[in-house]
N, C-alpha and C positions, 0 to 999 in steps of 0.2 A: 418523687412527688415534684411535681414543678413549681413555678413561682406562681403560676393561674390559680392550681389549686388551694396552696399555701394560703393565699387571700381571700378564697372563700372559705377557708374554714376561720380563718383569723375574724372575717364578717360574722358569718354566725355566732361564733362565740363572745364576740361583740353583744351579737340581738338578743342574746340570750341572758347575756348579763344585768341589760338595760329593762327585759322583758318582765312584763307582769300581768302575774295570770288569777283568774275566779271563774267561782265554781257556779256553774248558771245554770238554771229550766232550761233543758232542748226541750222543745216540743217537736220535731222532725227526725231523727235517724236517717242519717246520709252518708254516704263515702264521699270523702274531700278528702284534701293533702291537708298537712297537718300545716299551722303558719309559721313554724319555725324551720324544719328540719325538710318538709317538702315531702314524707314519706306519706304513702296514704292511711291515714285511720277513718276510723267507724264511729263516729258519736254516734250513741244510743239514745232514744226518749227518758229523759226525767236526766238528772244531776250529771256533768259534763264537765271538762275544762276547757276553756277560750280562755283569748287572750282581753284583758280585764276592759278596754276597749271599745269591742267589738264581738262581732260574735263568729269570729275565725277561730275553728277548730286550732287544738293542739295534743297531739299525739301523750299518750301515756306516758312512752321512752323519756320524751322530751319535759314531762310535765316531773317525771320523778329525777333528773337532770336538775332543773329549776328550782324545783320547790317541792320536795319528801314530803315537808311538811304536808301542804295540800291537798297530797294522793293520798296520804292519810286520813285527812278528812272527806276527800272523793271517795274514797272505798268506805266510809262509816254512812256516808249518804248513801251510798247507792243499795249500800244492803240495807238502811233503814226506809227507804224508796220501795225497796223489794217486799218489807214488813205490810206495808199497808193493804 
Protein backbone atom coordinates (compact mmCIF):
# COMPACT_ATOMS: atom_id res chain seq x y z
CA UNK A 1 0.00 0.00 0.00
CA UNK A 2 1.74 3.31 -0.39
CA UNK A 3 1.74 6.36 1.50
CA UNK A 4 -1.08 8.11 -1.29
CA UNK A 5 -3.21 5.44 -0.56
CA UNK A 6 -2.81 5.17 3.20
CA UNK A 7 -4.28 8.89 3.14
CA UNK A 8 -7.10 8.27 1.43
CA UNK A 9 -8.40 5.85 3.35
CA UNK A 10 -7.14 7.53 6.72
CA UNK A 11 -9.70 10.67 4.79
CA UNK A 12 -12.48 8.72 4.46
CA UNK A 13 -12.42 7.15 7.63
CA UNK A 14 -12.24 10.53 8.92
CA UNK A 15 -15.58 11.58 6.77
CA UNK A 16 -17.14 8.94 8.08
CA UNK A 17 -16.74 9.36 11.47
CA UNK A 18 -17.64 13.13 11.38
CA UNK A 19 -20.64 11.97 8.77
CA UNK A 20 -24.34 12.10 9.52
CA UNK A 21 -26.84 10.59 7.78
CA UNK A 22 -31.28 10.56 7.65
CA UNK A 23 -33.62 8.96 6.18
CA UNK A 24 -35.56 11.23 3.57
CA UNK A 25 -38.54 11.05 0.70
CA UNK A 26 -36.63 10.41 -2.66
CA UNK A 27 -39.02 11.22 -4.92
CA UNK A 28 -36.51 10.32 -8.06
CA UNK A 29 -34.67 6.85 -8.36
CA UNK A 30 -31.22 7.44 -9.94
CA UNK A 31 -27.81 5.94 -10.04
CA UNK A 32 -25.24 8.25 -8.43
CA UNK A 33 -22.04 7.51 -6.40
CA UNK A 34 -22.59 7.17 -3.11
CA UNK A 35 -21.10 10.58 -0.92
CA UNK A 36 -18.99 8.72 0.97
CA UNK A 37 -17.34 5.72 -0.35
CA UNK A 38 -17.57 6.93 -4.16
CA UNK A 39 -19.16 3.42 -5.25
CA UNK A 40 -22.30 3.70 -7.27
CA UNK A 41 -25.74 3.00 -5.63
CA UNK A 42 -29.34 3.06 -6.57
CA UNK A 43 -31.59 5.18 -4.45
CA UNK A 44 -35.03 4.05 -5.04
CA UNK A 45 -38.36 6.27 -4.85
CA UNK A 46 -39.95 6.63 -1.24
CA UNK A 47 -37.41 6.11 2.01
CA UNK A 48 -33.60 6.51 1.30
CA UNK A 49 -30.35 7.43 3.09
CA UNK A 50 -28.50 10.81 2.33
CA UNK A 51 -26.35 12.51 4.03
CA UNK A 52 -28.45 14.54 6.81
CA UNK A 53 -27.43 17.82 4.88
CA UNK A 54 -28.13 17.51 1.60
CA UNK A 55 -29.56 15.29 -0.55
CA UNK A 56 -26.28 13.32 -1.73
CA UNK A 57 -26.94 9.77 -1.89
CA UNK A 58 -25.12 7.21 0.55
CA UNK A 59 -24.74 3.66 -0.32
CA UNK A 60 -26.23 0.89 1.96
CA UNK A 61 -22.29 -0.62 2.66
CA UNK A 62 -21.63 2.71 3.88
CA UNK A 63 -24.74 3.46 5.69
CA UNK A 64 -24.64 0.10 7.82
CA UNK A 65 -20.68 1.08 8.39
CA UNK A 66 -22.06 4.40 9.94
CA UNK A 67 -25.05 3.91 11.60
CA UNK A 68 -26.81 -0.18 11.85
CA UNK A 69 -28.95 1.56 13.73
CA UNK A 70 -30.57 3.58 10.83
CA UNK A 71 -30.56 0.66 8.22
CA UNK A 72 -32.69 -0.64 10.65
CA UNK A 73 -35.02 1.80 10.70
CA UNK A 74 -34.48 2.16 6.54
CA UNK A 75 -35.46 -1.34 6.17
CA UNK A 76 -38.67 -0.97 8.60
CA UNK A 77 -39.53 2.09 6.22
CA UNK A 78 -39.11 0.78 3.37
CA UNK A 79 -41.16 -2.41 3.78
CA UNK A 80 -43.73 -0.30 5.54
CA UNK A 81 -43.57 2.18 2.22
CA UNK A 82 -44.10 -1.14 0.42
CA UNK A 83 -47.46 -1.79 2.79
CA UNK A 84 -49.29 0.91 1.61
Amino acid sequence: MTATNVGIREQLILKRDKTRLAIKMNNCGAQERCALCGEWTYPGVGPELFLADSWEAVCHTCGEDIAPELMAGLRAAKRASQED
